[in-house]
N, CA, C and O atoms as CSV, one atom per row, in Angstrom:
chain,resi,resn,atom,element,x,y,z
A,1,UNK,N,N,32.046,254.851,140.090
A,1,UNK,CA,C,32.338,254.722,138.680
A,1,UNK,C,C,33.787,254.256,138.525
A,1,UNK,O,O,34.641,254.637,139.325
A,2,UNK,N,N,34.193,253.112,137.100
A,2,UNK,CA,C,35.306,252.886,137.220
A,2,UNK,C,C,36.006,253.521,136.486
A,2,UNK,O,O,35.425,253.642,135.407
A,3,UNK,N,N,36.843,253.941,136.487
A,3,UNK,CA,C,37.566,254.721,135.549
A,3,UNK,C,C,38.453,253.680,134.483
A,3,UNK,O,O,39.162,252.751,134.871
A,4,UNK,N,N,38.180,254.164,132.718
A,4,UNK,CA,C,38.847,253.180,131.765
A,4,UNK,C,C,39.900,253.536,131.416
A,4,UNK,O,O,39.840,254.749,131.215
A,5,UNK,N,N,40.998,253.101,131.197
A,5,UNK,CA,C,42.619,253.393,131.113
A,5,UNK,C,C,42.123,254.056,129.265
A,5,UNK,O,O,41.191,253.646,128.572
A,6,UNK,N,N,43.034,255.038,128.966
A,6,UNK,CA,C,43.140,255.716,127.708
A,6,UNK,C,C,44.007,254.744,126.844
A,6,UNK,O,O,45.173,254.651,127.227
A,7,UNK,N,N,43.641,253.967,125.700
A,7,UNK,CA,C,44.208,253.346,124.816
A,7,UNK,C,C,43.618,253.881,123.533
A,7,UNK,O,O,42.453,253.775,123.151
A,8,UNK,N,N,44.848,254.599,122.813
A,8,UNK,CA,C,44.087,254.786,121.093
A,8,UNK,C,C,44.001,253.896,120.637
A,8,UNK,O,O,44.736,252.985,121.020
A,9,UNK,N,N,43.297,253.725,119.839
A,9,UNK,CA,C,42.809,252.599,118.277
A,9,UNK,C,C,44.373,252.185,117.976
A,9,UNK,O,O,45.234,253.038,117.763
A,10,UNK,N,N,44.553,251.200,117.983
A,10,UNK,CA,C,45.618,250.240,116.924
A,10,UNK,C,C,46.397,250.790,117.607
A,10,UNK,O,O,47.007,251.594,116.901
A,11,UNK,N,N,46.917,250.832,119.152
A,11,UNK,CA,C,47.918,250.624,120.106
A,11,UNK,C,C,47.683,249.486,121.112
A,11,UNK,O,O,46.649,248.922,121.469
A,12,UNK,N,N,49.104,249.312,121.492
A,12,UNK,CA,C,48.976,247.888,122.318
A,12,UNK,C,C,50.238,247.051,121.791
A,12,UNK,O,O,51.218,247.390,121.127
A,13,UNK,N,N,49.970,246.240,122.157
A,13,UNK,CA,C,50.897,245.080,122.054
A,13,UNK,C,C,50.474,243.855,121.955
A,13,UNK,O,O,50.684,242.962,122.777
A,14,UNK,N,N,49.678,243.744,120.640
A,14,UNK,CA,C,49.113,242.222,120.184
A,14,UNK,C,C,47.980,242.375,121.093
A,14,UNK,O,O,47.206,243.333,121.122
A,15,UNK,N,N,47.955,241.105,121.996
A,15,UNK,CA,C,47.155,240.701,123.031
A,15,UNK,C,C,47.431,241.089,124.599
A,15,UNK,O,O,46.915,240.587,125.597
A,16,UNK,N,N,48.208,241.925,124.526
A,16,UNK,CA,C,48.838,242.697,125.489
A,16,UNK,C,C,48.600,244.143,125.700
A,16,UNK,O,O,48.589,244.890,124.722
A,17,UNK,N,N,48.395,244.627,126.966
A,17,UNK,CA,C,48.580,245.973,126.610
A,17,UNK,C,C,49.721,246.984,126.553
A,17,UNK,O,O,50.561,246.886,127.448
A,18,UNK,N,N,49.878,247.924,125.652
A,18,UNK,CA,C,51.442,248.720,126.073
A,18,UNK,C,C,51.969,249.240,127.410
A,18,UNK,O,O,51.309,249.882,128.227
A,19,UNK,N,N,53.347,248.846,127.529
A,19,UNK,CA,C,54.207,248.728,128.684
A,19,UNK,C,C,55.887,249.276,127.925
A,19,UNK,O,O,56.498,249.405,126.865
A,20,UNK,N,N,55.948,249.395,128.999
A,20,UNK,CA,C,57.919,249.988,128.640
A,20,UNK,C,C,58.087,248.726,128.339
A,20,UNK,O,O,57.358,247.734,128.306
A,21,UNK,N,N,59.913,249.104,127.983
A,21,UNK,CA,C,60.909,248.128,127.953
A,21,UNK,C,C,60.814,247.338,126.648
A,21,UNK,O,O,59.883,247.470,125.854
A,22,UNK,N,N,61.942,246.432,126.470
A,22,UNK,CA,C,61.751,245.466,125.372
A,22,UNK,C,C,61.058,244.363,125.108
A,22,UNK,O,O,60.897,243.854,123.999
A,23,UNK,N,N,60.471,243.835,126.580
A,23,UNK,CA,C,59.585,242.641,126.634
A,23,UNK,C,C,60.593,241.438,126.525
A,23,UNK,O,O,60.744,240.810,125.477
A,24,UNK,N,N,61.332,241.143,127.794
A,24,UNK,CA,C,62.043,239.849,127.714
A,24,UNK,C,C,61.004,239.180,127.707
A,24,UNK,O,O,59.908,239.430,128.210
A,25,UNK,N,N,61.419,238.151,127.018
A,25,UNK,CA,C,60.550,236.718,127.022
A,25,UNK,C,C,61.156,235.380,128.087
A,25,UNK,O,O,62.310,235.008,128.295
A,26,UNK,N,N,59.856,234.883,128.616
A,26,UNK,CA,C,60.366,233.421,129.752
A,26,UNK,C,C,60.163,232.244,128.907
A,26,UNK,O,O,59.105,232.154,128.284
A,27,UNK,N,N,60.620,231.775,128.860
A,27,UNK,CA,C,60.542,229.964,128.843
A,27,UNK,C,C,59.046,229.774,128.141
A,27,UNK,O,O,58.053,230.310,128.633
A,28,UNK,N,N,59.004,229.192,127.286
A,28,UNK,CA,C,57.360,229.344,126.994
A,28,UNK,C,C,56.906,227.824,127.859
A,28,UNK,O,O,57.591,226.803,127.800
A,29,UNK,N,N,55.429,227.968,128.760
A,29,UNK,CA,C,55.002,227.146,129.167
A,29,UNK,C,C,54.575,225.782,128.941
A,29,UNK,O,O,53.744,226.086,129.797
A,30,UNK,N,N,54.268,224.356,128.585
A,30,UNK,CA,C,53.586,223.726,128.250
A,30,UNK,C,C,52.312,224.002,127.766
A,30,UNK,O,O,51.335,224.282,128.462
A,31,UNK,N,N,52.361,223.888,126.149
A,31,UNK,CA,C,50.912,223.949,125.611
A,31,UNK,C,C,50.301,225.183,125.541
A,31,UNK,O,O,49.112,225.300,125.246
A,32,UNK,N,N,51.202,226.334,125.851
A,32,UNK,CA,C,51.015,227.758,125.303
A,32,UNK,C,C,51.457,228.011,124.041
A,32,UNK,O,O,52.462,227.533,123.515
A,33,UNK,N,N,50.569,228.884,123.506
A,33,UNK,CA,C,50.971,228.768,122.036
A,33,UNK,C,C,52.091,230.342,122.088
A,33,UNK,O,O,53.186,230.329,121.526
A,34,UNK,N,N,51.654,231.392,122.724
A,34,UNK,CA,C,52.562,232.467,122.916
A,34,UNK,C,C,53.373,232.545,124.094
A,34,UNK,O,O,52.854,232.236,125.166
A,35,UNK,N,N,54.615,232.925,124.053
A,35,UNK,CA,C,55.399,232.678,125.031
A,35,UNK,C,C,55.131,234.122,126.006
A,35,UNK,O,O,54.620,235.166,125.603
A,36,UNK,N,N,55.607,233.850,127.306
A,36,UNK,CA,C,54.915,235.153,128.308
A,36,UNK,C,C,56.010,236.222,128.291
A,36,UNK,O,O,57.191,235.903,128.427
A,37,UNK,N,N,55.568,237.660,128.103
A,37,UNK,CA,C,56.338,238.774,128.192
A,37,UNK,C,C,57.009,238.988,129.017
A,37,UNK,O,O,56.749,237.938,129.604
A,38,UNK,N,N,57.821,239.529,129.754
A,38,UNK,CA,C,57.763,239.899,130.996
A,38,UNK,C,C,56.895,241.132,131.457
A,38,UNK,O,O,56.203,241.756,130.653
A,39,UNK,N,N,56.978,241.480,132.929
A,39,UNK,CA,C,56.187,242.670,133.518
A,39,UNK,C,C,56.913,243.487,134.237
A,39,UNK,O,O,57.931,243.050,134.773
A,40,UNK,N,N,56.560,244.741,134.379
A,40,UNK,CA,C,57.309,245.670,135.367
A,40,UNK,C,C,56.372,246.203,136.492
A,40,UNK,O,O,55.152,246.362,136.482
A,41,UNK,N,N,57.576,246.503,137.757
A,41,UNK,CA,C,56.618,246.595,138.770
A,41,UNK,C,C,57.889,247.387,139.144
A,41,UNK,O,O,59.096,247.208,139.313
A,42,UNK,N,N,56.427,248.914,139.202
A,42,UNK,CA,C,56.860,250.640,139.275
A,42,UNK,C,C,56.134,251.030,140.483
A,42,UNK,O,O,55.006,251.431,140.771
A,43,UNK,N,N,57.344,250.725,141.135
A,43,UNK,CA,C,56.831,251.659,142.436
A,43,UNK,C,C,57.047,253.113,142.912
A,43,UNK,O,O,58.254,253.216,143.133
A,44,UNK,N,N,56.667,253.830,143.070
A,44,UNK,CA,C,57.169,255.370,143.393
A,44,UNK,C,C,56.888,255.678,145.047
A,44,UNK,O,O,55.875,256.091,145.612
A,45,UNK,N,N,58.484,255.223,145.676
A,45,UNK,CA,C,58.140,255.913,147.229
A,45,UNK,C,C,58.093,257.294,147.225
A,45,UNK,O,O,58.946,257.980,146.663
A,46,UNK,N,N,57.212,257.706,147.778
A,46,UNK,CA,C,57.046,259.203,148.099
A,46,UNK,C,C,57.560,259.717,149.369
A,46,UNK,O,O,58.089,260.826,149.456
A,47,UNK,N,N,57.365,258.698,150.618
A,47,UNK,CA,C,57.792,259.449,151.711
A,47,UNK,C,C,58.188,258.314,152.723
A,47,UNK,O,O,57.346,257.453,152.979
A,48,UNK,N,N,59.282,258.274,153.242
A,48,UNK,CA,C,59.836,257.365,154.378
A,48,UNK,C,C,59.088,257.993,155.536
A,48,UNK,O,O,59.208,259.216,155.609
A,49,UNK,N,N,58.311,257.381,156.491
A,49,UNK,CA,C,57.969,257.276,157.424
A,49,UNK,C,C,58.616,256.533,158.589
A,49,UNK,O,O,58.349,256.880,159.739
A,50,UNK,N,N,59.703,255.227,158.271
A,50,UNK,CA,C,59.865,254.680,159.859
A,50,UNK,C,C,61.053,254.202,158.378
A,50,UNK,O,O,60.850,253.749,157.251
A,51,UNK,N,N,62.240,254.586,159.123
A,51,UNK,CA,C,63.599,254.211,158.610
A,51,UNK,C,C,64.153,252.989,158.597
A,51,UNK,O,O,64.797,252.426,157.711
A,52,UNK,N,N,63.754,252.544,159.956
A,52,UNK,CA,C,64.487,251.335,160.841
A,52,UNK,C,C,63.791,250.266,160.077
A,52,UNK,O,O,64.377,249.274,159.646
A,53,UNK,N,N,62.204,250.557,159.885
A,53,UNK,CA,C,61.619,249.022,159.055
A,53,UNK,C,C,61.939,249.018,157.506
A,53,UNK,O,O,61.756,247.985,156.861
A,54,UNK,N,N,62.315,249.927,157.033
A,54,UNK,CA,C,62.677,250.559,155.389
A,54,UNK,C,C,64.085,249.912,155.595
A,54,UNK,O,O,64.416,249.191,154.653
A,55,UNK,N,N,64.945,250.003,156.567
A,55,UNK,CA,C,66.470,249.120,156.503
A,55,UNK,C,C,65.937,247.974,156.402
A,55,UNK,O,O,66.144,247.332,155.373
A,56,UNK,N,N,65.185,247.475,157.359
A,56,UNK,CA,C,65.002,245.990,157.819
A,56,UNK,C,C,64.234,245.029,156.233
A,56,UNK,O,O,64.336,243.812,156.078
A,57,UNK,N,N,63.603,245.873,155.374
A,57,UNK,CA,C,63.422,245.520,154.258
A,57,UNK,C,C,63.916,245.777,153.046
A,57,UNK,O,O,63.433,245.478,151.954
A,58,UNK,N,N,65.191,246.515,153.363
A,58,UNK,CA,C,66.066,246.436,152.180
A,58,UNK,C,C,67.088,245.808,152.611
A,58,UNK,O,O,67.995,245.948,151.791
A,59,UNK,N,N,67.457,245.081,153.630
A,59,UNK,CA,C,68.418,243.964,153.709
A,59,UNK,C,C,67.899,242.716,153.182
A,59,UNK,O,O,68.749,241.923,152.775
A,60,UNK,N,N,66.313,242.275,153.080
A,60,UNK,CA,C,66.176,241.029,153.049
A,60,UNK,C,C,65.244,241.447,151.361
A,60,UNK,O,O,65.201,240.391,150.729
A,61,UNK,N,N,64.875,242.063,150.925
A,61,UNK,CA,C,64.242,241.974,149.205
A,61,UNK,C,C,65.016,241.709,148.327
A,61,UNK,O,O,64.491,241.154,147.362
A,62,UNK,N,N,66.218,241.904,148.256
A,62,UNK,CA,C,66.491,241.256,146.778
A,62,UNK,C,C,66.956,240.062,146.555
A,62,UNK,O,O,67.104,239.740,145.376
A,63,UNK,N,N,67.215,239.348,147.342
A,63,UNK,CA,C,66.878,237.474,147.647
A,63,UNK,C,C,65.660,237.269,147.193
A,63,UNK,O,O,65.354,236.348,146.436
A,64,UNK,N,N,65.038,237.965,147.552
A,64,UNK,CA,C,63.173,237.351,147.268
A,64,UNK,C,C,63.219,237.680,145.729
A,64,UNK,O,O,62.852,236.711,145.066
A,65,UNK,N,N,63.474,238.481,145.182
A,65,UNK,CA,C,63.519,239.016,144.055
A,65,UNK,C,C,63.979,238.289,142.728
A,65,UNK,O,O,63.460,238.144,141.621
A,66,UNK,N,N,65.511,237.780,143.469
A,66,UNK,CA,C,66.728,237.265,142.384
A,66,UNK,C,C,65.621,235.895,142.538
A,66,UNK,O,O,65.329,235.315,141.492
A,67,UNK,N,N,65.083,235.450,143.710
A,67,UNK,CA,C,64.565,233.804,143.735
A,67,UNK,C,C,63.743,233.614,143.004
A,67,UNK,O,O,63.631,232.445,142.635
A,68,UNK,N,N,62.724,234.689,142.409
A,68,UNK,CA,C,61.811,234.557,141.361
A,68,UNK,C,C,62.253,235.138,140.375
A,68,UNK,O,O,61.370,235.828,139.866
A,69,UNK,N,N,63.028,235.185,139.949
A,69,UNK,CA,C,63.532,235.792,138.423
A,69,UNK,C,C,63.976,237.647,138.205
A,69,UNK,O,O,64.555,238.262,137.309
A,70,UNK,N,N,63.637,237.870,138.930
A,70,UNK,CA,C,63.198,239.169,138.979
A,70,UNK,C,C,64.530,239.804,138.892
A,70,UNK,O,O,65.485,239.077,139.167
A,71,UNK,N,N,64.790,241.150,138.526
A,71,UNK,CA,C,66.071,242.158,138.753
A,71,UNK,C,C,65.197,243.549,138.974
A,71,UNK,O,O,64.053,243.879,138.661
A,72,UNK,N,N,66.426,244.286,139.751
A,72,UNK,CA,C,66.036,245.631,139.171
A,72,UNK,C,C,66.386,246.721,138.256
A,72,UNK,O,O,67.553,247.001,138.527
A,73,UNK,N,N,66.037,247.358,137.462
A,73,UNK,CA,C,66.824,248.643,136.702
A,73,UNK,C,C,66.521,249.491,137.065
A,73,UNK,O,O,66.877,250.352,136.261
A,74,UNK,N,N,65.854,250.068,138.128
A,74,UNK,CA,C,66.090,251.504,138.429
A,74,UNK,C,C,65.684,251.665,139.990
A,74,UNK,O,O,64.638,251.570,140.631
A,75,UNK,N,N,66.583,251.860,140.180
A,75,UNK,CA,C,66.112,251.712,142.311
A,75,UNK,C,C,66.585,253.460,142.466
A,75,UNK,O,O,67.725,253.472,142.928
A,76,UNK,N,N,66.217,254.497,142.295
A,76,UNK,CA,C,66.294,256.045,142.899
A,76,UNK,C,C,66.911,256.654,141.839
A,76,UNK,O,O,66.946,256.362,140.644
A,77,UNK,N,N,67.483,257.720,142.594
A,77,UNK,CA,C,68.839,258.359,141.111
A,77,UNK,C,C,67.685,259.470,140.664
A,77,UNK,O,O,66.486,259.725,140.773
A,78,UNK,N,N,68.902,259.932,140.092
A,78,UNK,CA,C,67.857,261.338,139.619
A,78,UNK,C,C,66.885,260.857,138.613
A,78,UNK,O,O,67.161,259.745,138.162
A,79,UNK,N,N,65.666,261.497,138.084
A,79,UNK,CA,C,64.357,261.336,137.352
A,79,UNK,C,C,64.323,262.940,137.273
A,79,UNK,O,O,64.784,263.810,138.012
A,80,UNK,N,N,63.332,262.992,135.660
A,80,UNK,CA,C,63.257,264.381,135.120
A,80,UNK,C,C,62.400,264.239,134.246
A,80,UNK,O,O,62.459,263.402,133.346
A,81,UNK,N,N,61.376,265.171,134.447
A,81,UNK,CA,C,59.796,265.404,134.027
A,81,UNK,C,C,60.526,265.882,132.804
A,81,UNK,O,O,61.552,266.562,132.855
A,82,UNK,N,N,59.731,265.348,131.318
A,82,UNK,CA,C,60.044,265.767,129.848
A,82,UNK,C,C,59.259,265.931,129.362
A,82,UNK,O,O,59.422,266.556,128.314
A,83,UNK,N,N,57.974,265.551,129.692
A,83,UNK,CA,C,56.553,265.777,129.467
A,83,UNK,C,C,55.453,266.382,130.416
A,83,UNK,O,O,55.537,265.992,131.581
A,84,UNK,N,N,54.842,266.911,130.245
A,84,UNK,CA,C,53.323,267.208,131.316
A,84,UNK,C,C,54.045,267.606,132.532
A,84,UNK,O,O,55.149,268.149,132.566
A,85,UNK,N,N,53.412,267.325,133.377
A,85,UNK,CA,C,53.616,267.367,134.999
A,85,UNK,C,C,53.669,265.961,135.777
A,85,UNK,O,O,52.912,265.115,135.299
A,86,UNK,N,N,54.325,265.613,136.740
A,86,UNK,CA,C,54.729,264.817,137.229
A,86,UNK,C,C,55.233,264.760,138.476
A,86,UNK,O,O,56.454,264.820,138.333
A,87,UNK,N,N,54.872,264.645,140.051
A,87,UNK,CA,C,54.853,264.601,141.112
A,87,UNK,C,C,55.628,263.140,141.518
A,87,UNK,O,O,55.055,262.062,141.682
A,88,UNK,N,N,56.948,263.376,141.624
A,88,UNK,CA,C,57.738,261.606,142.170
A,88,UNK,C,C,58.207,261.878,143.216
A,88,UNK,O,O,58.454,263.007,143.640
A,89,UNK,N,N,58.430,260.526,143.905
A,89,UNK,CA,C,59.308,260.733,144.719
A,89,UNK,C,C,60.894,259.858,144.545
A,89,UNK,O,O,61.775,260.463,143.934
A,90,UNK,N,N,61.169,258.627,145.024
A,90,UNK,CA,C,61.891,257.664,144.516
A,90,UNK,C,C,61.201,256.392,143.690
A,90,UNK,O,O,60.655,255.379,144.128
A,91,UNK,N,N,61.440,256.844,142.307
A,91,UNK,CA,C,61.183,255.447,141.623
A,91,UNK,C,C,61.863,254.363,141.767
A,91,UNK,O,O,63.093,254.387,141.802
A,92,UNK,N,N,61.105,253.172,141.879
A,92,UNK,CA,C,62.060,251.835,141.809
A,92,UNK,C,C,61.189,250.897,140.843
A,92,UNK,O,O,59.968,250.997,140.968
A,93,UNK,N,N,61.687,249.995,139.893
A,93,UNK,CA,C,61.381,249.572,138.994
A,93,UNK,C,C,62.170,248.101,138.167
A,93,UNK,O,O,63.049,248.060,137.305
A,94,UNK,N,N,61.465,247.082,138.820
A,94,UNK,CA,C,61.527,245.898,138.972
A,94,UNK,C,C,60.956,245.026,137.505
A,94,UNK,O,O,59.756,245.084,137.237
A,95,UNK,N,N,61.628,244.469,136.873
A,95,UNK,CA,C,61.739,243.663,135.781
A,95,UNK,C,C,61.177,241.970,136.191
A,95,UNK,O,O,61.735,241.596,137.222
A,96,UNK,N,N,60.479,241.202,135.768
A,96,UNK,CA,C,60.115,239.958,135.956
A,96,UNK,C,C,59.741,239.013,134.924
A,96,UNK,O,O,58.709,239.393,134.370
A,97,UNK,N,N,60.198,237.908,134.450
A,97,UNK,CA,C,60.125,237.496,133.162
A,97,UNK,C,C,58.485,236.853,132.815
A,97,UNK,O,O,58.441,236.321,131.706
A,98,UNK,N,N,57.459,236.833,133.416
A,98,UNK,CA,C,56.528,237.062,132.960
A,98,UNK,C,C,55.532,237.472,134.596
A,98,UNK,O,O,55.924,237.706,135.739
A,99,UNK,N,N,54.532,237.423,134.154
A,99,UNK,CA,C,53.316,237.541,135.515
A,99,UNK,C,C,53.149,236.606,136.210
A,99,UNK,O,O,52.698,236.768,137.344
A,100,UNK,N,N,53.424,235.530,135.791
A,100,UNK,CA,C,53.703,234.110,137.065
A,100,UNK,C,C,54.450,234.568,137.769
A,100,UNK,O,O,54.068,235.033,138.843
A,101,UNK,N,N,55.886,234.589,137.362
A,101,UNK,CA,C,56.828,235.012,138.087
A,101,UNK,C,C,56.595,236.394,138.883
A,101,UNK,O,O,57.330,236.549,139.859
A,102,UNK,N,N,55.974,237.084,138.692
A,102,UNK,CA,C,55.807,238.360,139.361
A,102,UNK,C,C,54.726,237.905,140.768
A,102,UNK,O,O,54.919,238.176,141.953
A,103,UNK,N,N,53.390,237.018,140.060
A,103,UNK,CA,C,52.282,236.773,141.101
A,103,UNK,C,C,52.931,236.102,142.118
A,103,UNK,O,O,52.596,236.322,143.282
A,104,UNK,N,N,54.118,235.042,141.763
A,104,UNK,CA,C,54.397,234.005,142.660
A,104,UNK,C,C,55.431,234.670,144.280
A,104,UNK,O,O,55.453,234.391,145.479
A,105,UNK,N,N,56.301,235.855,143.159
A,105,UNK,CA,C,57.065,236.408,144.259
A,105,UNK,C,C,56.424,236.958,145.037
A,105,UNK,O,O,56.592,236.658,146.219
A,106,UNK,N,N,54.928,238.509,144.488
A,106,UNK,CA,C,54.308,239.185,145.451
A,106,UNK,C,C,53.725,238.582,146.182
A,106,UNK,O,O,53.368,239.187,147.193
A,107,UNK,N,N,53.330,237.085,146.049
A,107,UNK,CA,C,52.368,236.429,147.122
A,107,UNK,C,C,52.749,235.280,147.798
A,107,UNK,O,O,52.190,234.319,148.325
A,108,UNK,N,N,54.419,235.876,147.528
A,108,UNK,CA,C,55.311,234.030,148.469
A,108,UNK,C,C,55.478,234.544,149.826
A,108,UNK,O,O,55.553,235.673,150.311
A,109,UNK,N,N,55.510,233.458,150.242
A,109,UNK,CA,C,56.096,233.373,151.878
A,109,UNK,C,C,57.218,234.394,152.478
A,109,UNK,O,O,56.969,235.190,153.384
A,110,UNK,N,N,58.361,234.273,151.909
A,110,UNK,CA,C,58.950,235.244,151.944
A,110,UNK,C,C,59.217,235.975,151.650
A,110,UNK,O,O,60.272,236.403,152.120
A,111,UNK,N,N,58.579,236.692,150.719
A,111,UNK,CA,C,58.399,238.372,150.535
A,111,UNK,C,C,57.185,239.108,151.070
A,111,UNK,O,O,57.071,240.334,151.067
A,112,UNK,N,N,55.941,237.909,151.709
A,112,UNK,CA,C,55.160,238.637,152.679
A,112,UNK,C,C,55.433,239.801,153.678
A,112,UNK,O,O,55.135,240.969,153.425
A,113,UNK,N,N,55.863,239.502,154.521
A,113,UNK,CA,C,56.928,240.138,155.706
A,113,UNK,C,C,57.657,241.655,154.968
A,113,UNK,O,O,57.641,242.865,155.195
A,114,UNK,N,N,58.124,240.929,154.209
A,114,UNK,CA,C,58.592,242.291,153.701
A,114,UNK,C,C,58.178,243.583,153.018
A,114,UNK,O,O,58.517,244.762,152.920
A,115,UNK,N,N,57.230,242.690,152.586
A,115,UNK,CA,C,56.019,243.652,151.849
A,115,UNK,C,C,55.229,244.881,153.059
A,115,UNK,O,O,54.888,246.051,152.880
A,116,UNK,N,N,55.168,244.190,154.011
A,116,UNK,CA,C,54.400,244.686,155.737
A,116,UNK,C,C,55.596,245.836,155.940
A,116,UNK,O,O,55.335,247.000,156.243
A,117,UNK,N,N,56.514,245.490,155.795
A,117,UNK,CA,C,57.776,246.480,156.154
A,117,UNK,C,C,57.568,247.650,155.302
A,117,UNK,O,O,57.192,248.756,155.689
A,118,UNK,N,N,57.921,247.212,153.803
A,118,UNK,CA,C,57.532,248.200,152.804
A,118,UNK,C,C,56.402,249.087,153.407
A,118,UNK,O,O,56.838,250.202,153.693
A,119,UNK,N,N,55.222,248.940,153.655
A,119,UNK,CA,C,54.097,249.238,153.294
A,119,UNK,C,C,53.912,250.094,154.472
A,119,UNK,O,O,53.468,251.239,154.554
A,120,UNK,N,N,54.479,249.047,155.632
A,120,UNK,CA,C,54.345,250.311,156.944
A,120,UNK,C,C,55.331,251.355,157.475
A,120,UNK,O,O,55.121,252.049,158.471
A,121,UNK,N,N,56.820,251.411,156.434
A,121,UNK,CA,C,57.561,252.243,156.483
A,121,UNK,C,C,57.436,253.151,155.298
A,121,UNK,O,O,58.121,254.159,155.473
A,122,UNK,N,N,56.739,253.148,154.044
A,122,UNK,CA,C,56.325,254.378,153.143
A,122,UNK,C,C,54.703,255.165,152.917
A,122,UNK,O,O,53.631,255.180,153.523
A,123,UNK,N,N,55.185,255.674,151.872
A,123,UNK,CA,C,54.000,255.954,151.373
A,123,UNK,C,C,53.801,255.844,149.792
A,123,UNK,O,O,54.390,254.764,149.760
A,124,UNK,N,N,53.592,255.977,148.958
A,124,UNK,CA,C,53.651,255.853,147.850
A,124,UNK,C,C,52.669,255.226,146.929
A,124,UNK,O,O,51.481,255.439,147.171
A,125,UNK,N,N,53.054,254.319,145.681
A,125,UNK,CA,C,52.120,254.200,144.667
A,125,UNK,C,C,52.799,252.963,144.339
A,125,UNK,O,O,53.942,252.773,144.755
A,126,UNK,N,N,52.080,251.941,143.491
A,126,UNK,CA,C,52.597,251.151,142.418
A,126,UNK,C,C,51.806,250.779,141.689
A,126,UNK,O,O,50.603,250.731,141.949
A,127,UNK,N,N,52.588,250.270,140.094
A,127,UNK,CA,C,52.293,250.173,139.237
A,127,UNK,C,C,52.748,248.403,138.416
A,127,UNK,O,O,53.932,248.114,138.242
A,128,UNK,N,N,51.777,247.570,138.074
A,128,UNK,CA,C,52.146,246.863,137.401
A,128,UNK,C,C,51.894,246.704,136.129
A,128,UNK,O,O,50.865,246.146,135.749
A,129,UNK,N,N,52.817,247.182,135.299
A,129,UNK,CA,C,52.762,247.162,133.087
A,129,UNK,C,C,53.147,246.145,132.790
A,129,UNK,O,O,54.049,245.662,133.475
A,130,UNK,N,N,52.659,245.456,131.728
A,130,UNK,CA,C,52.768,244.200,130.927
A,130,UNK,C,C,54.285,244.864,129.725
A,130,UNK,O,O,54.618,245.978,129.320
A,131,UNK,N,N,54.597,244.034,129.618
A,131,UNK,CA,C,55.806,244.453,128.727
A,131,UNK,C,C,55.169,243.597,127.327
A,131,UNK,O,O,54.407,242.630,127.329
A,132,UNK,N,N,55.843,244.410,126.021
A,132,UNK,CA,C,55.278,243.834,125.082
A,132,UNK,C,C,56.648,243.421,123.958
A,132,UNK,O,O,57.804,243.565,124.356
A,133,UNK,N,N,56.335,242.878,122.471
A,133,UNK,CA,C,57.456,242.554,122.082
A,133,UNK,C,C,57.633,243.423,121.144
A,133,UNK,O,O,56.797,244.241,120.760
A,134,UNK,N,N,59.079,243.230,120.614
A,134,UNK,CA,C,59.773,244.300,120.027
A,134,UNK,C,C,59.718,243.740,118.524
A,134,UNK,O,O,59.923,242.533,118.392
A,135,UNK,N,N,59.437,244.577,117.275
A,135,UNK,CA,C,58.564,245.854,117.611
A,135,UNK,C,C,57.233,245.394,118.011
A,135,UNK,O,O,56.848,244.229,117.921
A,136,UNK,N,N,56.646,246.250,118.399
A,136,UNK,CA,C,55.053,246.146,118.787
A,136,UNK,C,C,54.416,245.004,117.130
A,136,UNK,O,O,55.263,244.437,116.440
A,137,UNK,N,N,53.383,244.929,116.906
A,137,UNK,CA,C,52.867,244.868,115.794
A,137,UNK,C,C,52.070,245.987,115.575
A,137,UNK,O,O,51.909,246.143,114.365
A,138,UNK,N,N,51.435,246.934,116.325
A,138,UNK,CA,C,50.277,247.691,116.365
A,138,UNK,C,C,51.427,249.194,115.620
A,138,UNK,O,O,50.937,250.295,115.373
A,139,UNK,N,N,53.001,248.847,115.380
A,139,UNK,CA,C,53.913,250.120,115.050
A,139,UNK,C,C,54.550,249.788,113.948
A,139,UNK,O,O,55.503,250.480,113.590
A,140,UNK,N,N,54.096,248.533,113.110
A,140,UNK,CA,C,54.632,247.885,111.952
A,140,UNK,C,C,53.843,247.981,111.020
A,140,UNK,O,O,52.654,247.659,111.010
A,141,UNK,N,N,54.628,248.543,109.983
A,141,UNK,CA,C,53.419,248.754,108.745
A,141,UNK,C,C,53.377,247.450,107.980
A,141,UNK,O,O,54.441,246.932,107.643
A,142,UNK,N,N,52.649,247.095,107.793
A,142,UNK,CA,C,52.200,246.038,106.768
A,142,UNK,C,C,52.860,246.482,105.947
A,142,UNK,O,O,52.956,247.652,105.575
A,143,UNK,N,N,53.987,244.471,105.176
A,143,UNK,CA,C,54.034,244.427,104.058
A,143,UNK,C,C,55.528,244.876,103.948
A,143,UNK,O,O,56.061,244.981,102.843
């Protein structure tokens, strides 16, 4: 069974679904009529397993990163549950000015390799949210 993500009635973001942040906008494409949001990509390491490949891929990611547009705003640092319950370990949380730019970096040449590093030196989770624009429309009252 698949499980359906919880969205109330008249939330969202237009044609988008809700995501943090302010929703930078990229360059609008040829012959798009809406210009692309950006996306965030939330990773939560939970546990270092092999140190030496976790160095070896944090010397060479944020080249790959800056080359597709990308930054980061939150690489570790303290985090604090304000709601519910919440099990983290190190959040890191990567900004990209739309989903091209995000697809093109996770699946380029050189951030392959690094990704292998990532993947075989942690453990953890990720998350990719669509960012939406400010304000929402779905939080604007008519009129």
């Amino acid at each position: 069974m698949t499980a359906t993500p919880f969205r109330p009635r008249g939330m969202g973001c237009g044609s988008r679904s809700g995501a943090i942040g302010a929703g930078r906008r990229a360059a609008r494409p040829q012959g798009r009529e809406e210009p692309e949001l950006a996306v965030y990509f939330l990773v939560d390491i939970r546990d270092v397993t092999d140190g030496d490949k976790l160095a070896l891929y944090r010397s060479g990611v944020l080249a790959t990163v800056e080359a597709h547009g990308g930054r980061y705003l939150v690489l570790g640092g303290p985090a604090e549950t304000v709601e519910g319950t919440w099990t983290f370990g190190t959040p890191v949380l990567l900004e990209f000015l739309s989903r091209i730019a995000f697809d093109a970096w996770y699946s380029s040449a050189d951030y392959e390799p690094l990704l292998e590093l990532r993947l075989g030196s942690t453990t953890g989770a990720a998350l990719l949210l669509d960012g939406c624009e400010h304000p929402p429309p779905s939080l604007v009252s008519p009129g």
